[in-house]
C-alpha positions as CSV (number, residue, x, y, z in Angstrom):
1,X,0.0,0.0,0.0
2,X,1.6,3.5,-1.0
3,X,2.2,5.7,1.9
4,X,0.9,8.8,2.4
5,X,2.4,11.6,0.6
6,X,3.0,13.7,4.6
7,X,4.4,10.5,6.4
8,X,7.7,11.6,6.4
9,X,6.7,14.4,8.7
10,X,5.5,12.2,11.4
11,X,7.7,11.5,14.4
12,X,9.6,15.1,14.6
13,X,10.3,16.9,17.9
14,X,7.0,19.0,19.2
15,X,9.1,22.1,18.8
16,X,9.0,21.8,14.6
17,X,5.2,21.4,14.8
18,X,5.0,24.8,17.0
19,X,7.0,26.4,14.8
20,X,5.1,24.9,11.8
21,X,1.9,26.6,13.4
22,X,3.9,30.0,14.1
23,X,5.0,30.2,10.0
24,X,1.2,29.3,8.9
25,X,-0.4,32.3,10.9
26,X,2.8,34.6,10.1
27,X,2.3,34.1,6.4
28,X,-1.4,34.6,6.0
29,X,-1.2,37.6,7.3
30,X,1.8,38.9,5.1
31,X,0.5,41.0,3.1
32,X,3.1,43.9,3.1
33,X,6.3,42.4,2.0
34,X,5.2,40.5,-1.1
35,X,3.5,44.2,-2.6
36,X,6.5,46.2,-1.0
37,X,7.7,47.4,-4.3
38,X,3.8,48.3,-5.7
39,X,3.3,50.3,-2.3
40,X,6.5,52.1,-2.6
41,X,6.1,53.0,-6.4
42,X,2.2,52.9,-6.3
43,X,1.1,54.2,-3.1
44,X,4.4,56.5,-1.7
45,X,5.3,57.7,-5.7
46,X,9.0,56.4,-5.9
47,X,10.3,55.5,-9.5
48,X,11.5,52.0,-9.7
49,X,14.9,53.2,-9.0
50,X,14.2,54.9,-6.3
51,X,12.2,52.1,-5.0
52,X,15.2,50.1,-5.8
53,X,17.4,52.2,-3.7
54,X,15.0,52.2,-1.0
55,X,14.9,48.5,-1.2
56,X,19.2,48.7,-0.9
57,X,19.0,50.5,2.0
58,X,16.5,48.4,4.1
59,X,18.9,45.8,3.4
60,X,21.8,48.0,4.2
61,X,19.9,48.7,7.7
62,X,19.7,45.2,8.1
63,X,23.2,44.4,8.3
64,X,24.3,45.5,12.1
65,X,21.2,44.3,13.2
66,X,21.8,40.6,11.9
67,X,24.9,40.8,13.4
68,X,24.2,41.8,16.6
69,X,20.8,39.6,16.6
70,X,22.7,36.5,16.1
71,X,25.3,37.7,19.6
72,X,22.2,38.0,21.3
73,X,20.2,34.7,20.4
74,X,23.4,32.6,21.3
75,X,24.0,35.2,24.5
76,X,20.4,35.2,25.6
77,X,18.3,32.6,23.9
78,X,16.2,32.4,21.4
79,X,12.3,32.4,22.5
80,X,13.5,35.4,24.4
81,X,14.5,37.3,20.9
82,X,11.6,36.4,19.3
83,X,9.3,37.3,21.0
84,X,11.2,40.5,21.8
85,X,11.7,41.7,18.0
86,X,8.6,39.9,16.4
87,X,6.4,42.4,18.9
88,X,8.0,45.9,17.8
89,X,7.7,44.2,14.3
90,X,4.4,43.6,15.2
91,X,3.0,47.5,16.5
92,X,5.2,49.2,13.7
93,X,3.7,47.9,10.6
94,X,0.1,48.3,13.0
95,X,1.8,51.9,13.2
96,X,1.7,51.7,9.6
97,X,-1.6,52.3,8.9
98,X,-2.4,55.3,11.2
99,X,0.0,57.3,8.6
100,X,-0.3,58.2,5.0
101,X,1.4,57.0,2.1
102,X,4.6,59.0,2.4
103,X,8.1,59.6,3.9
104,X,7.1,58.5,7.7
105,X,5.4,55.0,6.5
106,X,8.6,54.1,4.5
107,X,10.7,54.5,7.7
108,X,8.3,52.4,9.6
109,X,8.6,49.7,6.9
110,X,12.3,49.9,6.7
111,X,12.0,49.3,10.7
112,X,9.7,46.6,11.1
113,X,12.2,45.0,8.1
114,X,15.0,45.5,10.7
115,X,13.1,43.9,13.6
116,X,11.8,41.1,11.7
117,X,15.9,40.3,10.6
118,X,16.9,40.6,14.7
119,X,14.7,37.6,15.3
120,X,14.6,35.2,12.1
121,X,17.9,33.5,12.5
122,X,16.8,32.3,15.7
123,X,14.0,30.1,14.0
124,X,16.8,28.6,12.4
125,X,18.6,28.1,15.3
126,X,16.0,26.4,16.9
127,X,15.8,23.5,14.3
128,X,19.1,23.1,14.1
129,X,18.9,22.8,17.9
130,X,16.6,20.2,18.0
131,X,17.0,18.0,14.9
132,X,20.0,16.4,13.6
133,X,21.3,14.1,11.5
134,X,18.7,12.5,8.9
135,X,15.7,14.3,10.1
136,X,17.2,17.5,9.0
137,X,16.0,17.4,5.4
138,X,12.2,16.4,7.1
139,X,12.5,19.5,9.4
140,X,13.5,22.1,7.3
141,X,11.0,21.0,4.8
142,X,8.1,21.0,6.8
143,X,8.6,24.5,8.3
144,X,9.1,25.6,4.6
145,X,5.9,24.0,4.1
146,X,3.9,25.9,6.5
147,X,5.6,28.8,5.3
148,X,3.7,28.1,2.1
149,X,0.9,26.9,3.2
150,X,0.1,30.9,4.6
151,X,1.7,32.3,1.3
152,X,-1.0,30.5,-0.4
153,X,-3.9,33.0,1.0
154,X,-2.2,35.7,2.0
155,X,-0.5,37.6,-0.8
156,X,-4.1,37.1,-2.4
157,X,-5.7,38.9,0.3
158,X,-3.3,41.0,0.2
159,X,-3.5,42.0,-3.6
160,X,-7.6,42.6,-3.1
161,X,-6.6,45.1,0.1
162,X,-4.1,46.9,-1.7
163,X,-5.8,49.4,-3.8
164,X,-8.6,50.5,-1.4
165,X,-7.8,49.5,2.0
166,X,-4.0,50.1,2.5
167,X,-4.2,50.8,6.3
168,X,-6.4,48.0,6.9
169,X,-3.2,45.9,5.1
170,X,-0.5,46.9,7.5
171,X,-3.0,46.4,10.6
172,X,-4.2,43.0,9.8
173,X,-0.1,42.1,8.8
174,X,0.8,43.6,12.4
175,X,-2.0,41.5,14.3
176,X,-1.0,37.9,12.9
177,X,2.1,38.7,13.7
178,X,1.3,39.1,16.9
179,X,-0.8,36.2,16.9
180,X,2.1,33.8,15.8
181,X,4.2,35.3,18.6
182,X,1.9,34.8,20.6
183,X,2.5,31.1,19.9
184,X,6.1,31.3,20.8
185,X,4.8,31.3,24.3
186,X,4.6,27.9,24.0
187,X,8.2,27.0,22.8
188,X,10.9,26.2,25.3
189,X,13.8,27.5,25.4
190,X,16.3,25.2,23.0
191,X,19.6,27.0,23.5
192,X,22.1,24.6,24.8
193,X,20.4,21.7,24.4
194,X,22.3,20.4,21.8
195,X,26.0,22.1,22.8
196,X,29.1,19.8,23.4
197,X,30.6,19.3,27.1
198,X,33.6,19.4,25.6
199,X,35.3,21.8,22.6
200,X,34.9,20.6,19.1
201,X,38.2,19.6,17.2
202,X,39.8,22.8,16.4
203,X,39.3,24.3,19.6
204,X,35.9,25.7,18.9
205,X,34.1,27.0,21.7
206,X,31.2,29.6,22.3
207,X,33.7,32.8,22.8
208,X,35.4,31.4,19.5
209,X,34.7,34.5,17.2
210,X,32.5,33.7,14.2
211,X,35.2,34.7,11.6
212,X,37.8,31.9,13.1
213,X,34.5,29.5,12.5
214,X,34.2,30.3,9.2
215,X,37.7,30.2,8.3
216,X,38.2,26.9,9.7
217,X,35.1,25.8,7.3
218,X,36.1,26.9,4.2
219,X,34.1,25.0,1.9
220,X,30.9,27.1,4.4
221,X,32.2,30.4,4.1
222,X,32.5,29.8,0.2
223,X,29.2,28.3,0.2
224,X,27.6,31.4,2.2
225,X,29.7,33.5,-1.0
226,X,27.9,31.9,-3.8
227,X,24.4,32.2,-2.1
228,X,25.6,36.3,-3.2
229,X,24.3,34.9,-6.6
230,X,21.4,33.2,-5.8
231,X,19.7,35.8,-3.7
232,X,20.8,38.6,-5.9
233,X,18.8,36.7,-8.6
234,X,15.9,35.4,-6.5
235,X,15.3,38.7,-5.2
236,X,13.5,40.2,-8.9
237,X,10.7,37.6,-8.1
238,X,9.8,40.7,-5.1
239,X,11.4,43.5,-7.4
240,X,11.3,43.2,-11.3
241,X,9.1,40.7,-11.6
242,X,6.4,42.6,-10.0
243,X,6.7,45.6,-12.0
244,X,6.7,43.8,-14.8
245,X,3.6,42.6,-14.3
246,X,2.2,46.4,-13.8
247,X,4.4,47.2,-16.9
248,X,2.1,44.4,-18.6
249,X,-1.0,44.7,-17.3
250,X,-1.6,47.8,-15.7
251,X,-4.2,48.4,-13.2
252,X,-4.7,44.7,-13.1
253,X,-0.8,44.0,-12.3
254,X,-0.9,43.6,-8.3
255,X,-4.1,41.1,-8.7
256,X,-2.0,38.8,-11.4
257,X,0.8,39.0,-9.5
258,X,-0.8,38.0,-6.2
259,X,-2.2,35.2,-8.0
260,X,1.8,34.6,-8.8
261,X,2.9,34.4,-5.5
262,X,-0.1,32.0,-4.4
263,X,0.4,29.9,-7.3
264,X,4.1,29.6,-5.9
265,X,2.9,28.6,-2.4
266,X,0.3,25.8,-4.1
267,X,3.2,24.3,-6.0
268,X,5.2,24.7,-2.7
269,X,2.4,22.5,-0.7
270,X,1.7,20.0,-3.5
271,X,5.4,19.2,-4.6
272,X,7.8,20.0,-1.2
273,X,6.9,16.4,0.5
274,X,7.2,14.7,-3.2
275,X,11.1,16.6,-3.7
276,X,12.3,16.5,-0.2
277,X,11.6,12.5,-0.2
278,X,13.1,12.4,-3.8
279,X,16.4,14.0,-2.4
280,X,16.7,12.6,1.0
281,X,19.9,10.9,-0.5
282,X,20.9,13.7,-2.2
283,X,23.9,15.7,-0.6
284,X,22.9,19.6,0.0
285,X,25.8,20.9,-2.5
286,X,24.9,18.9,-5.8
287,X,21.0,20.0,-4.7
288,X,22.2,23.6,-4.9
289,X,23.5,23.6,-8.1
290,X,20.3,22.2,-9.7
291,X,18.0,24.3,-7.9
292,X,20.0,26.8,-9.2
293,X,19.9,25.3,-13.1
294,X,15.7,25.4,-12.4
295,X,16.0,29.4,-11.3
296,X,18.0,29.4,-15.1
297,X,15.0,28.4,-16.9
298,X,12.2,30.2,-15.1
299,X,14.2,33.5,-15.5
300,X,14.8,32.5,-19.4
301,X,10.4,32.6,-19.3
302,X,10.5,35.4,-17.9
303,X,12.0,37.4,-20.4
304,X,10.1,36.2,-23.4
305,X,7.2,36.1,-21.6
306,X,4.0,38.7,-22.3
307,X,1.1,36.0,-21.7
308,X,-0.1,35.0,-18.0
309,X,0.1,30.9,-18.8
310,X,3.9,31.5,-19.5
311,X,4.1,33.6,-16.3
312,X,2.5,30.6,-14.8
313,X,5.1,27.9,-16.1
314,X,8.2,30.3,-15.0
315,X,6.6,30.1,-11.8
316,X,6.4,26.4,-11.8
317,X,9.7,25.7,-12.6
318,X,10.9,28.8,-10.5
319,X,9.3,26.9,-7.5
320,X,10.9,23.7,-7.8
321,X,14.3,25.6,-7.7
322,X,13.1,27.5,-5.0
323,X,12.0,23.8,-2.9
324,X,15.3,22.4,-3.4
325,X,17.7,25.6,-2.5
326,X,15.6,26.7,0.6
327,X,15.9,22.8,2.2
328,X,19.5,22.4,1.5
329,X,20.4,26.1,2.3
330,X,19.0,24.9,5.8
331,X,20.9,21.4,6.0
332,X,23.9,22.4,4.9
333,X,24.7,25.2,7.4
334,X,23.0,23.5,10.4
335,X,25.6,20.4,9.5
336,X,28.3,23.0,9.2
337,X,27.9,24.9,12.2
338,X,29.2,23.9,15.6
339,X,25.7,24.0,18.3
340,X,27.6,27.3,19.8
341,X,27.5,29.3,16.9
342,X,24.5,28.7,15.3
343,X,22.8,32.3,16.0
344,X,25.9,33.8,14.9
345,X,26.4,31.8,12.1
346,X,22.8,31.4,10.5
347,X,22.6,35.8,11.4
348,X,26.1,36.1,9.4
349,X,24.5,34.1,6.8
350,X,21.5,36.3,6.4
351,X,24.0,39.4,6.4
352,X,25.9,37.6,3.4
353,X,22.6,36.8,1.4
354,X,21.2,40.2,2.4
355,X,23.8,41.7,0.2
356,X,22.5,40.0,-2.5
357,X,19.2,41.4,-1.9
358,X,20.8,44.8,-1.3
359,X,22.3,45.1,-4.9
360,X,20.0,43.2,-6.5
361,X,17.0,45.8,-6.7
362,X,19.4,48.6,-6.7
363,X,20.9,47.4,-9.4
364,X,17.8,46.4,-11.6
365,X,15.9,49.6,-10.6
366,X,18.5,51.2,-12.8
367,X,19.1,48.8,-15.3
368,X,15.3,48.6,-16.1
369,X,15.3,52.5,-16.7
370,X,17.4,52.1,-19.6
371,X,16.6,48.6,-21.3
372,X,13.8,46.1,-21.3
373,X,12.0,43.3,-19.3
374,X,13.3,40.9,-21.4
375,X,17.1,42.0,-21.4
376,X,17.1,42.5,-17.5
377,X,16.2,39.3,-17.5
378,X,18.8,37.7,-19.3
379,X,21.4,39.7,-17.3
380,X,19.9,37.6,-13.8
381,X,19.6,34.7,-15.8
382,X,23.0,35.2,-16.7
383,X,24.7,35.8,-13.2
384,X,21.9,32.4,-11.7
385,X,23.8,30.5,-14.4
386,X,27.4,31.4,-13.2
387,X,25.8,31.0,-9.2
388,X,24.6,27.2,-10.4
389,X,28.3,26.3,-12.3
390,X,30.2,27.4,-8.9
391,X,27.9,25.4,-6.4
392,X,28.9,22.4,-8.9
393,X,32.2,23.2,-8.7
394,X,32.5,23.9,-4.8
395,X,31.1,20.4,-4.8
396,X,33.5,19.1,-7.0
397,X,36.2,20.6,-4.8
398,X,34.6,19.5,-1.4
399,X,34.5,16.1,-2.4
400,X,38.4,15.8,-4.1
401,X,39.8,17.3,-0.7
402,X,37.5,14.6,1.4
403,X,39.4,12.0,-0.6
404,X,42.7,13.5,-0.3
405,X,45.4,11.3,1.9
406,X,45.7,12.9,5.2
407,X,48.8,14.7,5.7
């Protein structure tokens, strides 16, 4: 008798299925982030560059405040930070909507973008703290999963709020968030639980700075390089791909592209338990690179594409690559870490992929202003190529020096 399709999820520690519950109410209510670019060109008046810059300088913001979230969830714990950062994240995008489109509600985005990066590393930290080994794969899956599952009905909701009921968008974003913290409640604290009485080989203990870490992991710090390409690219599905689909089809561009991001989250929910079970054997670096070769393709659609079915068949494939990266993204560095330095090390990870985010709608704001769709386009599909041939080759490399006689 076949198995069900969610069987491999049974049998994971309690703490994955309260975070699974925390993700699901999070992501129905997000409504701001997917539309940021439509409210800051739409609603505020930016040109796409300037929303582009704006977009650079969130991510800019974001970068001491990674850093120094990740100190403080290894220092302090991590139901403690989230909790913490998730309720200012919480009251300023409700602080949102008792402002008008303008100057004073793009500093309270770019601040409730800075809270929610304080926090999100210890999620990671969490999982890594209580799953190891095998289960890994399961773990990280799952909570992608329920990511998805809220992403499935809130962008939509979101795109129907949009152009009449703005303030009633950022208030109903702020109150699931504090909803899902309010979950949190329930979590115990997981810091320590998996740390090593004694050092790790090397000499690695929890004063060890996070630098020495990474440079005594090589093959990780060159890892955390190459994700530079993939989130550079990944970020147009938030930046150009959405104002392509205004470029397109006008007033009727935030609705289609809503219908975008669910259709990503019902490929997400139908295909993550069929992929992660497909490549449970596979090792996380080899994943990478095809994830990578899928993001290729779907960015090659996008820039011939002018009809919504093609749209729709990008998104497809541009989901699968998106399945396999964000589960082996996970693995890899929880495998790669040492238990002490996993705030610091998933918050210096963010801070490295954040700079892809940072220059990738700076960069396309301006590109777009003097070429086409279709050309920016092949530029990201371009640099995702080059991301997907290094993550073959790190692989490559990994795997010669693990066969290489000891010295």
């Amino acid at each position: 008798m076949k198995k069900p399709r969610f069987q491999l999820y049974r049998g994971l520690p309690k703490e994955i299925y309260l975070l699974f519950a925390v993700r699901v109410v999070n992501t129905v209510g997000s409504f701001v982030m997917p539309l940021l670019a439509m409210i800051l060109t739409e609603k505020i008046g930016l040109s796409s560059a300037d929303a582009g810059s704006f977009a650079t300088l969130v991510c800019l913001t974001q970068a001491p405040c990674v850093l120094i979230g990740g100190k403080l969830i290894d220092a302090f714990g991590r139901r403690r930070m989230i909790l913490l950062f998730n309720t200012l994240r919480a009251l300023t995008y409700m602080s949102c909507a008792l402002v008008a489109p303008g100057r004073a509600m793009a500093v309270l985005i770019l601040l409730a973008s800075d809270f929610y990066v304080f926090s999100w590393p210890a999620f990671d930290a969490v999982t890594a703290d209580v799953v190891e080994g095998d289960a890994s794969k399961q773990a990280f899956s799952f909570l992608y999963l329920g990511t998805n599952l809220g992403y499935a009905v809130g962008p939509v909701l979101g795109g129907l709020l949009f152009k009449d009921h703005l303030p009633l968008l950022f208030f109903l974003d702020g109150l699931t968030t504090l909803l899902s913290t309010g979950l949190v409640l329930l979590l115990p604290e997981t810091k320590n639980r998996s740390v090593p009485a004694e050092p790790r080989e090397g000499g690695v203990t929890e004063k060890t700075n996070t630098l020495r870490v990474l440079r005594r992991t090589p093959v990780l710090a060159l890892f955390l390089l190459i994700l530079l390409f993939y989130d550079f690219t990944y970020a147009q599905y938030g930046f150009t791909l959405p104002l392509q689909m205004d470029s397109l089809f006008s007033s009727a561009g935030p609705r289609l592209y809503s219908t975008l991001v669910s259709a990503n989250a019902v490929v997400v929910i139908a295909f993550t338990p069929l992929i992660t079970k497909l490549s449970a054997r596979v090792c996380p670096l080899p994943a990478m690179a095809g994830g990578g070769a899928l993001f290729f393709a779907s960015f090659l659609l996008f820039a011939v594409s002018g009809r919504m079915i093609v749209f729709y068949a990008a998104i497809v494939l541009f989901t699968f690559g998106e399945i396999i990266t964000t589960i082996n993204t996970g693995v890899y560095i929880a495998d790669a870490t040492p238990p002490t330095h996993r705030g610091r090390v998933n918050s210096a990870a963010n801070l490295v992929r954040g700079g892809g985010y940072a220059l990738g709608p700076v960069v396309m704001g301006h590109l777009l202003e003097k070429t086409s769709y279709c050309a920016g386009w092949l530029f990201i599909a371009g640099l995702m190529g080059l991301g997907a041939a290094l993550m073959f080759l790190l692989d490559f490399c990994a795997k010669r020096k693990s066969k290489a006689p000891s010295p």
